[in-house]
C-alpha positions as CSV (number, residue, x, y, z in Angstrom):
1,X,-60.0,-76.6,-2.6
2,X,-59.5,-73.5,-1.0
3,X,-56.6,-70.7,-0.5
4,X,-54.5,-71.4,2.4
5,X,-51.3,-69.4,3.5
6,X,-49.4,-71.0,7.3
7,X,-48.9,-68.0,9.7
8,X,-45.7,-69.2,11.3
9,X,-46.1,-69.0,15.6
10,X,-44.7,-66.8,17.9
11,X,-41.7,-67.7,19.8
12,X,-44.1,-68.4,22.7
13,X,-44.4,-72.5,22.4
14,X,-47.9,-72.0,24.0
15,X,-49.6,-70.3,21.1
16,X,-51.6,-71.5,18.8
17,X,-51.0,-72.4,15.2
18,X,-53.3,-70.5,12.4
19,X,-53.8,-70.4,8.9
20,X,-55.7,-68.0,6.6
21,X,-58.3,-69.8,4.5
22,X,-60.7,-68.5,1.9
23,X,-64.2,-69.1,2.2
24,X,-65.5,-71.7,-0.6
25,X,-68.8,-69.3,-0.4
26,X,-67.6,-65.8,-1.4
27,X,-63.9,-66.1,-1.0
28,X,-63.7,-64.6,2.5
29,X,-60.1,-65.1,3.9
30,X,-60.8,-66.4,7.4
31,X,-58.3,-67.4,10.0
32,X,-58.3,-71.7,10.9
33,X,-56.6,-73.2,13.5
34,X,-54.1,-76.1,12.9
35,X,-52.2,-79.1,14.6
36,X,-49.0,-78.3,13.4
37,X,-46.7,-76.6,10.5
38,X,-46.2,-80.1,8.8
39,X,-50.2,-80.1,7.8
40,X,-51.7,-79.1,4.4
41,X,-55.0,-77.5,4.9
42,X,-58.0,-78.5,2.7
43,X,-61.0,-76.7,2.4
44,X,-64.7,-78.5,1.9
45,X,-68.0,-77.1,1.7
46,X,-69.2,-80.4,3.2
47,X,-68.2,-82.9,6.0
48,X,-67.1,-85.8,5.6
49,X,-67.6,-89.2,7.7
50,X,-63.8,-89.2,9.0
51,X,-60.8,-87.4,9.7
52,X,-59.1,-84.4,11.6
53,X,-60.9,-81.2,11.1
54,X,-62.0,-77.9,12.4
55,X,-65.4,-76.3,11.6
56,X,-65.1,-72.4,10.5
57,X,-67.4,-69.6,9.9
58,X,-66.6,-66.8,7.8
59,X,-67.8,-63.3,8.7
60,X,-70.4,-63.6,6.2
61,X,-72.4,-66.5,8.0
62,X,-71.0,-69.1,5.7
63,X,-70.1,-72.2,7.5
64,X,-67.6,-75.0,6.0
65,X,-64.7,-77.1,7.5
66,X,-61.0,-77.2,7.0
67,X,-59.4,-81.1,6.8
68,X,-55.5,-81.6,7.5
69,X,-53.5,-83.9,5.6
């Protein structure tokens, strides 16, 4: 499991949700997209076969993908 902190939105109902994430490589705090604020955010260093998820790469060229629950 990785680090995860919600950034909350600007007022501005058009922009997007993010998170900071830590890389389960080297630790690399990385900015992740979410749904919404109601999510938890779970970092693998694998995919799995099913559910909601966005892919990230960390500036380091590690790639890994960030489930919501």
């Amino acid at each position: 499991m990785g680090l995860s902190t919600a950034t909350p939105p600007d007022q501005d109902q058009n922009q997007e949700l993010v998170t900071k994430v830590a890389c389960p490589h080297c630790e690399q705090l990385v900015t992740a997209s979410i749904p919404d604020r109601e999510v938890d955010p779970t970092v693998s260093s694998y995919v799995a076969a099913f559910g909601d998820h966005s892919i990230v790469h960390c500036p380091n060229g590690h790639k890994f993908w960030v489930y919501y629950c």
